[in-house]
C-alpha positions in Angstrom: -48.5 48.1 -14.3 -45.3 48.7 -12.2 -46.4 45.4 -10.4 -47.0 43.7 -13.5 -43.5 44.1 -14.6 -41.7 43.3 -11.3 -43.9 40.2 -11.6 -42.9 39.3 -15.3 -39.3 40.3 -14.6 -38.9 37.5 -11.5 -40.7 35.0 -13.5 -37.5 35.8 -16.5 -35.0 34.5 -13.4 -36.6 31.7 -12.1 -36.9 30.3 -15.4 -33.6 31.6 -16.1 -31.9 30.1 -13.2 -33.9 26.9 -14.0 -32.6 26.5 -17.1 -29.2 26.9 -16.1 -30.3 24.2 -13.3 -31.2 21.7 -15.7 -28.6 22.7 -18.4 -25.7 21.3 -15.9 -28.0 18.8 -14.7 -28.5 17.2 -18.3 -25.3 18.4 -19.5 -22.6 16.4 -18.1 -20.9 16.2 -15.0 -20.2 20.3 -13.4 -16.3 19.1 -13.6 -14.8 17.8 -16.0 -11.2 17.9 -15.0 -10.0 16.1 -11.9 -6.5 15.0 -10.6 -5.7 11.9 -9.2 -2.4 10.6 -7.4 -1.3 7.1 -7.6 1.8 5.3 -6.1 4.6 5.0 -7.9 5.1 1.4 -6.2 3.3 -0.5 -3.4 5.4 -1.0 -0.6 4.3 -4.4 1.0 2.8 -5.9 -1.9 4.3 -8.5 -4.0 3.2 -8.4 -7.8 5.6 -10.7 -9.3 7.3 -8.2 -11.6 3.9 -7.2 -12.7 3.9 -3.2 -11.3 4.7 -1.7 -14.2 2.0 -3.7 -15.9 -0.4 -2.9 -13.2 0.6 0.9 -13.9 -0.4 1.0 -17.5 -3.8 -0.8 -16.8 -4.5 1.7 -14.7 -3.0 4.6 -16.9 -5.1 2.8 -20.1 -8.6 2.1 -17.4 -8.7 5.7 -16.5 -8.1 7.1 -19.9 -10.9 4.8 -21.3 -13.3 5.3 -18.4 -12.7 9.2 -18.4 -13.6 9.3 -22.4 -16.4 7.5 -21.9 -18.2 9.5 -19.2 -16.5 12.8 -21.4 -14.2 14.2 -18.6 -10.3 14.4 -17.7 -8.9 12.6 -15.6 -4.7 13.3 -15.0 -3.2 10.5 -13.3 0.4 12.0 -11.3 2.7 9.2 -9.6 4.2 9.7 -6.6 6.3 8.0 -4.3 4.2 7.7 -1.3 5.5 4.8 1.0 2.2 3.6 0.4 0.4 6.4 2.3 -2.2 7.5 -0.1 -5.0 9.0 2.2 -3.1 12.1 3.9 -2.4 13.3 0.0 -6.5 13.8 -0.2 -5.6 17.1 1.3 -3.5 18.7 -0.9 -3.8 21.7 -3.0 -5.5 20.7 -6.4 -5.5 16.8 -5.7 -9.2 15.3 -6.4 -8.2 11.7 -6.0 -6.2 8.6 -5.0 -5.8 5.2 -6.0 -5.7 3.2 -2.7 -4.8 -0.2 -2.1 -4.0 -0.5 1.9 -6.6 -1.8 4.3 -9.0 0.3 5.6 -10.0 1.8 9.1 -13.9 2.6 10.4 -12.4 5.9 10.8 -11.2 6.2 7.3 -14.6 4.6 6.4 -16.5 7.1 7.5 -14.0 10.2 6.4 -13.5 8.8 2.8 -15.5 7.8 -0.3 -14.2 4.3 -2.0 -15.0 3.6 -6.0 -16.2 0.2 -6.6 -12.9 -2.2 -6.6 -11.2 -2.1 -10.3 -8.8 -4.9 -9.9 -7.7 -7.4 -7.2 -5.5 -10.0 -6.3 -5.1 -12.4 -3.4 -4.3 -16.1 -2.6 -6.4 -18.7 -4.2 -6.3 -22.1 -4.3 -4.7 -24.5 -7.3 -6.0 -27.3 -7.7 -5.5 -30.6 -10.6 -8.0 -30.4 -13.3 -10.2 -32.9 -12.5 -10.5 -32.0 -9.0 -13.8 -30.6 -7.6 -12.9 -28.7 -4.9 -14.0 -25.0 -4.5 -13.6 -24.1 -0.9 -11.3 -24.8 1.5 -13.9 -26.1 3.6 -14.0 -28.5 1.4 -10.3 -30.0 1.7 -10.8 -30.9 5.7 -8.1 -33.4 6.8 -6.1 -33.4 3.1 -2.9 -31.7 2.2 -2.5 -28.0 1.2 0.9 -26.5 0.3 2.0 -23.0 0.7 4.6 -20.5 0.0 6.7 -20.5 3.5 5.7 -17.0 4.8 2.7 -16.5 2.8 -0.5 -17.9 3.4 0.7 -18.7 6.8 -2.0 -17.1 8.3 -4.8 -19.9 6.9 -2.2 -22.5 8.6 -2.1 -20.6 11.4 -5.8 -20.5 12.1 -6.5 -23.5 10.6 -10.6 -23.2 10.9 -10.9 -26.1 8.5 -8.6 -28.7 10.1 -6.7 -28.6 6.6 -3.0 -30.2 6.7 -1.0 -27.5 5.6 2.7 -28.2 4.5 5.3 -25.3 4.0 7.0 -24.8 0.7 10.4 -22.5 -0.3 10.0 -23.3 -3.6 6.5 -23.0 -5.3 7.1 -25.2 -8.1 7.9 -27.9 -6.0 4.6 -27.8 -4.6 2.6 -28.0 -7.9 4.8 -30.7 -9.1 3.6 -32.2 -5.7 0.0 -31.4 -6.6 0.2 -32.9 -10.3 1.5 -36.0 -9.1 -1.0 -36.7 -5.9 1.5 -36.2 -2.9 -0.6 -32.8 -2.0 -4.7 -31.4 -2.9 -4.0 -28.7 -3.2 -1.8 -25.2 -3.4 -2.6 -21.9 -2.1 -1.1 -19.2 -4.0 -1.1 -15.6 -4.7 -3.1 -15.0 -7.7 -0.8 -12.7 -9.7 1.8 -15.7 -9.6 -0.8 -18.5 -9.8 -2.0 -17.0 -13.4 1.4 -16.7 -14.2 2.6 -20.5 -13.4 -0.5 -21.9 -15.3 -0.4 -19.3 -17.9 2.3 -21.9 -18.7 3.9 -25.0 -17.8 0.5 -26.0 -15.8 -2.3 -25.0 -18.2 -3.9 -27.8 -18.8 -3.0 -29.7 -15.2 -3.6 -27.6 -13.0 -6.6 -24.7 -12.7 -7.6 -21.9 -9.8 -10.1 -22.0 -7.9 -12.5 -18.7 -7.8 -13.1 -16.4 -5.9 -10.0 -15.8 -4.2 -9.7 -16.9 -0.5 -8.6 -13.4 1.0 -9.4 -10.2 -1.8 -7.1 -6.9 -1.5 -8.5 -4.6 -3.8 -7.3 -1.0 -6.3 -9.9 1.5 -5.9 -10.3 5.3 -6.3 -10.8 7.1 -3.5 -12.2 11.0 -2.4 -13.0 12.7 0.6 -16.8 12.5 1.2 -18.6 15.3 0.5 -16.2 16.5 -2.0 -15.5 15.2 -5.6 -17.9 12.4 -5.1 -19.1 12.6 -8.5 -15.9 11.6 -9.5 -16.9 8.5 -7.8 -19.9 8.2 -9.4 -18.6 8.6 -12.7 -15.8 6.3 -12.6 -18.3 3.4 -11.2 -20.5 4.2 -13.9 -17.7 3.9 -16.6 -16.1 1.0 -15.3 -19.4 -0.8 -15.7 -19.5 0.3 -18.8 -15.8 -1.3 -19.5 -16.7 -4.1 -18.5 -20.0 -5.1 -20.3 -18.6 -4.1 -23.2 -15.8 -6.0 -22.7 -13.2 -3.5 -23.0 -11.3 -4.4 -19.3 -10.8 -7.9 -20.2 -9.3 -7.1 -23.3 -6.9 -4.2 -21.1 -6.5 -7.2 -18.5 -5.5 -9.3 -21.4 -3.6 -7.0 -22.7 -1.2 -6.3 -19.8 -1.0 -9.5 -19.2 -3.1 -9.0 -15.6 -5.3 -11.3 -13.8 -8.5 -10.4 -11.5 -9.3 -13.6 -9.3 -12.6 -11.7 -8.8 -14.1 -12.3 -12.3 -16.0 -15.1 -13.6 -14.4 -17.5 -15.5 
């Protein structure tokens, strides 16, 4: 009898401790509150007076992302000098939003969210142009903004003729009337220019030719499923087309999207 009962009583805690098991499991995430530190700036990065616009997508992303999936996510900004990783190890922090090149090292150290919005140059082209690569543009003209994109000129892998410009309108008034092919140009300022004066002559060409990405990031083996939460919800955004309406909103541009 004595035996019976020790028996019945360890069955009452497995079962217990199963339910509790599958209770979390089916429940929601085991956290539900996490903290994440994003720059207050981006040293190095050029958005065209669009950071503060960048900010509140992010700010209105997370907040729509973190109802969705039914968690909290605080968002704290910093002035970081662009140094985001090293912060992974203070007290209380869960998070970051990272937008500098990565190392193998930091690879292998750190856990990276699918990307949430990018920029990068791309090239402009005239409307009726065909041109989607610049492979495709071997021995024609290609302006760009002295000092940026000066690496493609540099390296040249496509025997383009590249021709340096100070002031980016004078290119694209180049490109409308046939003295250039093309422009390459940093996206954020691309959408901008033929947001306006250049809708209907001139139109980008996708995807962009160099991407630099936002994403979350964690240290692995701790707060992943933050990760996997925030993928999950940004898919969700997005099918339901809830980020292109924030995008829109904000007046933001991701070269990275189908158009």
């Amino acid at each position: 009898m004595v035996y019976l009962n020790r028996y019945k009583r360890l069955s009452l805690v497995l079962l217990f401790s199963l339910g509790i098991a599958v209770s979390c499991f089916f429940g929601g995430p085991s956290k539900t509150h996490f903290k994440v530190l994003c720059g207050s700036s981006w040293p190095g990065i050029n958005l065209h007076g669009k950071t503060s616009n960048v900010q509140g997508f992010i700010d209105d992303l997370f907040f729509a992302i973190a109802s969705g999936e039914d968690i909290r996510i605080s968002i704290t900004r910093i002035d970081s000098g662009g140094r985001m990783f090293p912060h992974l190890d203070d007290q209380g922090v869960d998070g970051v939003v990272s937008v500098a090149a990565t190392t193998t090292r930091e690879e292998r150290q750190y856990a990276f969210s699918d990307p949430f919005f990018a920029y990068g140059p791309v090239l402009v082209i005239r409307s009726n142009d065909a041109y989607n690569s610049l492979a495709m543009l071997k021995d024609k003209v290609v302006g760009y903004e002295r000092g940026y994109g000066g690496d493609f000129a540099t390296r040249n892998d496509f025997e383009v003729i590249f021709r340096p410009y100070d002031q980016m309108t004078y290119a694209m008034e180049d490109l409308i009337h046939g003295q250039i092919d093309a422009v390459i140009l940093d996206s954020v300022y691309a959408n901008q220019l033929l947001s306006g004066l250049y809708a209907t002559a001139l139109k980008i060409v996708y995807p962009p030719l160099k991407e630099t990405s936002f994403q979350l990031v964690v240290k692995k083996g701790e707060n992943e499923e933050l990760i996997e939460l925030f993928n999950k919800g940004l898919k969700e955004q997005r099918a339901n087309g809830e980020y292109t309406k924030l995008l829109d909103y904000w007046g933001l541009f991701d070269p990275t999207l189908e158009h």
